[in-house]
ROLUM-464923 format. One record per residue (C-alpha): residue in one letter; x, y, z. Coordinates in steps of 0.001 Angstrom, whole numbers, plus 524288, in hexadecimal, padded with zeros to 5 digits. Layout:
! residues N
AXYZ
...
This chain:
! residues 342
X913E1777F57579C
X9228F77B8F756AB
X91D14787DE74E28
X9146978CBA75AE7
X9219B78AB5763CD
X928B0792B175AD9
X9208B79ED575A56
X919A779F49766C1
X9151E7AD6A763FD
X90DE37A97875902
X907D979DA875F6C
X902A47A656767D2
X8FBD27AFCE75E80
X8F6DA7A3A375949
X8F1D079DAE76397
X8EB3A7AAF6767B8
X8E57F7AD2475C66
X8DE1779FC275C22
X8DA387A2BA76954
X8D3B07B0BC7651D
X8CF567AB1D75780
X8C6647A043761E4
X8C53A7A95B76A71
X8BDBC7B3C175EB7
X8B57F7A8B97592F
X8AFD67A52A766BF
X8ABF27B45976BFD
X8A8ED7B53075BF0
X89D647AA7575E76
X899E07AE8F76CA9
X8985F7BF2776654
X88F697B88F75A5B
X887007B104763FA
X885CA7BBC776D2A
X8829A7C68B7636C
X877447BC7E75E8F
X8712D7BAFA76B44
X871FD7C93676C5F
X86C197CBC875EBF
X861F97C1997625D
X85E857C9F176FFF
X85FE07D59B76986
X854CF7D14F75F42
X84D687CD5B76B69
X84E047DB2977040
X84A897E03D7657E
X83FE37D7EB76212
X83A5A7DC3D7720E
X83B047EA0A76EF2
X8350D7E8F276141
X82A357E153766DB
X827227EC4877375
X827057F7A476A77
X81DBB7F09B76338
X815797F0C776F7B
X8174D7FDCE77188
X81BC47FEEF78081
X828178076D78080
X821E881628783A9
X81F0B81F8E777CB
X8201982CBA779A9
X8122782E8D7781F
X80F49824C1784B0
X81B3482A9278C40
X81411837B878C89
X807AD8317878E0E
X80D4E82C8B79A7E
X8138E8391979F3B
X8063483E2D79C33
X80085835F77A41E
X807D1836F07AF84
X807B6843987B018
X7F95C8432E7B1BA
X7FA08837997BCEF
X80389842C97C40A
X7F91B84CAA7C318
X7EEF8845977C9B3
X7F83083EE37D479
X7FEBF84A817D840
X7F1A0850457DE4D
X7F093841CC7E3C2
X7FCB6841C67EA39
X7F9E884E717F0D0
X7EBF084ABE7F51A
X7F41783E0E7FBF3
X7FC528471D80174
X7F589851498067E
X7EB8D845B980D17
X7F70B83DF181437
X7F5C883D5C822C5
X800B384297826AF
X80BEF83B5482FE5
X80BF28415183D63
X8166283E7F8469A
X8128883F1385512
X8191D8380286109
X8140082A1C8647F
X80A9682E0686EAF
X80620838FA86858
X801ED82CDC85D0E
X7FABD8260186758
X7F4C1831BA86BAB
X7EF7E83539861FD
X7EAB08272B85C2C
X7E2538254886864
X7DDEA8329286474
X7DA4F82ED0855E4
X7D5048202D85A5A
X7CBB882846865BE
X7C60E8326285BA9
X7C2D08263885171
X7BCED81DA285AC6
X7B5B58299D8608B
X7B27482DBE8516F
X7AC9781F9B85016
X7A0C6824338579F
X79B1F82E8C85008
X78A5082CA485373
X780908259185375
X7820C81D02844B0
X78FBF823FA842FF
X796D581ABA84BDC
X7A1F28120384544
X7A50F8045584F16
X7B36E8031385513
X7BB9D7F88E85A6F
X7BC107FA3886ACE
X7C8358011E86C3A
X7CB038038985D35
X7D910809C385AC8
X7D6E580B2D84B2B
X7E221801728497F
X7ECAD8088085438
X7EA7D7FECF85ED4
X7F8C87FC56861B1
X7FA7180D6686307
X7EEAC80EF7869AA
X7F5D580530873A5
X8043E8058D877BD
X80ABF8056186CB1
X813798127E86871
X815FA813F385983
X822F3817F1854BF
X824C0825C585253
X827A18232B843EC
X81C2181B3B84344
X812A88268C848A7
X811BA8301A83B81
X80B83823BE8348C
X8042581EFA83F58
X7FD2982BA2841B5
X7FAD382C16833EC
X7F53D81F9A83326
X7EBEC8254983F24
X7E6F682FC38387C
X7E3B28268882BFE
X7DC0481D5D8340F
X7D5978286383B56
X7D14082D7F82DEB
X7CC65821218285F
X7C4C381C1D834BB
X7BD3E82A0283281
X7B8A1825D782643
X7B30381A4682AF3
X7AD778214283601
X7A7AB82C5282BF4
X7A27C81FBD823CD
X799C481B26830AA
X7A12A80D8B8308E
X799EF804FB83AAB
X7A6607FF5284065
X7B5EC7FF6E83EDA
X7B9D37F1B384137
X7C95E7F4F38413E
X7D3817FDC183ABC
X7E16C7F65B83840
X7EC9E7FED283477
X7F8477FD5482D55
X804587FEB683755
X80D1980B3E83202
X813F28093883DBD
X81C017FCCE83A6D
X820D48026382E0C
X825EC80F7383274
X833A0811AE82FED
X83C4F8184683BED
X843F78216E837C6
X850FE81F758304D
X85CBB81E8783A6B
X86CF98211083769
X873ED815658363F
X87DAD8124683F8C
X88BCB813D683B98
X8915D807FD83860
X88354801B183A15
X878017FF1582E1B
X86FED8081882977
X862DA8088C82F8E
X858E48021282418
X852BD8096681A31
X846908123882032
X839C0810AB817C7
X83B24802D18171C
X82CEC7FD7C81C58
X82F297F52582914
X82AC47E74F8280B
X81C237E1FF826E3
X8179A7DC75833D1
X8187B7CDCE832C6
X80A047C9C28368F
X802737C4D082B13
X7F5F17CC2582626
X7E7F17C8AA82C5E
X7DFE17C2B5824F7
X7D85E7CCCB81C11
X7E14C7D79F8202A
X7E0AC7E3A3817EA
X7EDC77E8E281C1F
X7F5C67DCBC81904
X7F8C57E07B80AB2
X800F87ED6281030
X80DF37EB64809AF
X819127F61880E29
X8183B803938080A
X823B7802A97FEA6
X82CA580D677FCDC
X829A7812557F077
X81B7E8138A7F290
X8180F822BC7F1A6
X80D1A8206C7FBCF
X80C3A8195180925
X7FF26812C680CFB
X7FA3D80E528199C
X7EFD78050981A73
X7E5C38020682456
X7D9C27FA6B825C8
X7CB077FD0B82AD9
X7C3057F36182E03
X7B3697FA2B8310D
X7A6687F61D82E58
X79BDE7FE0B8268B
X7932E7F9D681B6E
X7955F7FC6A80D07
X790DD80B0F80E1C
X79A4580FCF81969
X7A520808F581227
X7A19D8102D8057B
X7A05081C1E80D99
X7AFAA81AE181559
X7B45F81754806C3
X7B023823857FFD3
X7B6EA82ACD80BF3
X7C1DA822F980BCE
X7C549824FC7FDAE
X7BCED832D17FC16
X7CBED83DA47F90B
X7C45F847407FADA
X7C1648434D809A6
X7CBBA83B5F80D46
X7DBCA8419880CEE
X7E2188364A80F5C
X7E4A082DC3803A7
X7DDCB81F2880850
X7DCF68122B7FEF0
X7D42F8082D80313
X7DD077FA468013B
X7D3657F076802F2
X7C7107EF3380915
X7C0E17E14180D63
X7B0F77E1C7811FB
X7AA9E7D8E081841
X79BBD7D76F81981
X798817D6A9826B8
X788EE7D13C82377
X78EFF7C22D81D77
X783CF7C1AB812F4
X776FD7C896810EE
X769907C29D81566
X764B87B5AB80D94
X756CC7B8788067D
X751A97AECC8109E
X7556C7B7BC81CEA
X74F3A7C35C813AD
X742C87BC98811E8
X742527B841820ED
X745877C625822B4
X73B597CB5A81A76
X72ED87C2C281F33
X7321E7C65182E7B
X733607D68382826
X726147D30F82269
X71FF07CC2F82D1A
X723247D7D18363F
X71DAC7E38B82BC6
X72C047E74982983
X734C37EA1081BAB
X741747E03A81ADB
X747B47EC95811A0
X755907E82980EDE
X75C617DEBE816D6
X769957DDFD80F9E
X76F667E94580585
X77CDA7E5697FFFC
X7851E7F1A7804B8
X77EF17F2968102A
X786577E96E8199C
X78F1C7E9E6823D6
X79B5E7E9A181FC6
X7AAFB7E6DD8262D
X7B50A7F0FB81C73
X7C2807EEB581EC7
X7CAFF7F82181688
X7D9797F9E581460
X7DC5B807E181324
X7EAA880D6F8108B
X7ECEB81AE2812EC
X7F5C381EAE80790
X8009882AEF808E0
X808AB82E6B7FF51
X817CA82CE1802A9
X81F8B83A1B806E8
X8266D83FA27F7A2
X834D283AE07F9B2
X83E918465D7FE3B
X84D58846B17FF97
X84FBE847BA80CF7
X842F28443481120
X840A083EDC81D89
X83B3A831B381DCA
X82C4A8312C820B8
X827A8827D282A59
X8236581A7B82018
X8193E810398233F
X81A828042981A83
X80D787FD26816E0
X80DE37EF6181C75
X809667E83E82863
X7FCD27E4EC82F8E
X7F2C37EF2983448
X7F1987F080840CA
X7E44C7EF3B847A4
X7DD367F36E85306
């Protein structure tokens, strides 16, 4: 003890040196454990990529051309399909508020006019049928931004309630249409100095809050995202024909080389509007009072043949403007919300 009062300096070194020589042994065990548990993931990493090239999924060179080769040949035949959807949009015409109802009342007159065609050529409307525009065909004013879509949405249900009129449909029960209106952005606004900036435009407005009808074909819209490359706009028809008239409206409906537009039928529900064919007791009834009176039964019930109530959801599909720098932004309509009906 005397000795390490004595030489301080040395004590020192000592004492340091037993510190570092503990200090070595303990980061000595913590370095050997850790470089095991790294050797261990290490073989665990290797032992994953030996056992994935042994099942062959990273790319080859041979199936990385193959791929280039074949996308090259999906861009030849979408490229003329991009055009075609193009060229067929209905274009987005801008007109003042009462020149929209002006020329709705116009559109609705000619259809319900074009509804009687002759004698056997004559397709059944609602009393006072507005084609889904009630609340226009009233007081209500759209926005101007809200017009281009509207009038586009117009023309798209002036087009399709043609084909059913071209089909000889025996009635058109309703026509429900998906409202562009509520998700039309207004245009973009300066921000106040000092003040927030106004919120981001393209952003779809909210979904109305009432809950879907029961059966309601239009319910499923969800919002057109952003990073779609198409917009679609649904609406639904509700008519009744029989099996051959709806055959007849399909092949024009999905017929290119007759129709521009680009349509995709959604969903259709149909409903048989005879509840179940004749029993074989009401046939033989049927058949001894045809045979009492000298006259042929022929055939009472052909499957095919019946009445039936179509209602079809069908989106009008246009593919979104290419994106430019400076571009001004282009009136959007999300892809939510309840139709609206007559």
């Amino acid at each position: 003890m005397d000795w390490f009062k004595k030489n301080p300096f040395w004590s020192s070194v000592g004492i340091a040196a037993l510190v570092a020589l503990i200090g070595g042994a303990i980061f000595w065990r913590w370095a050997a454990s850790r470089t095991a548990a790294l050797e261990q993931e290490l073989s665990g990493t290797r032992s994953q990529i030996a056992r994935l090239k042994s099942r062959g999924v990273f790319p080859s060179k041979e199936n990385v051309e193959l791929f280039n080769q074949t996308n090259a040949r999906l861009q030849e035949y979408l490229t003329p399909v991009e055009e075609r959807m193009r060229q067929g949009q209905i274009p987005l015409e801008n007109v003042g508020p009462l020149e929209f109802k002006r020329r709705l009342r116009l559109a609705i007159d000619t259809l319900t006019q074009e509804a009687q065609r002759g004698v056997g050529q004559q397709t059944k409307l609602p009393d006072g049928f507005t084609f889904g525009f009630s609340q226009y065909v009233a007081a209500a004013i759209p926005a101007p931004e809200a017009i281009p879509s509207l009038m586009q949405q117009v023309a798209a249900v002036q087009e399709l309630v043609r084909m059913l009129y071209e089909a000889n449909v025996e009635e058109i029960v309703s026509v429900r249409r998906w409202p562009v209106e509520n998700f039309v952005q207004k245009p973009a606004e300066a921000a106040p100095k000092g003040g927030k900036a106004p919120p981001a435009q393209g952003a779809p407005a909210a979904a109305p809050a009432a809950g879907p009808a029961v059966g309601d074909l239009l319910a499923s819209i969800d919002v057109n995202p952003g990073w779609l490359a198409y917009r679609s706009v649904p609406m639904e028809f509700t008519f009744v024909s029989d099996a051959e008239k709806l055959r007849r409206f399909m092949n024009r409906l999905l017929d290119p080389a007759a129709t521009k537009p680009f349509y995709i039928v959604r969903a259709v529900r149909v409903i048989n509007r005879r509840d179940a064919p004749p029993t074989i007791d009401t046939l033989k009834e049927q058949a001894t009072a045809a045979a009492e009176s000298g006259q042929s039964l022929g055939m009472n019930f052909i499957l095919g043949t019946e009445r039936i109530a179509v209602t079809m959801r069908i989106d009008y599909v246009e593919l979104n403007a290419p994106e430019q720098a400076g571009r001004s932004a282009a009136p959007a309509a999300g892809a939510s919300g309840k139709g609206q009906k007559k």
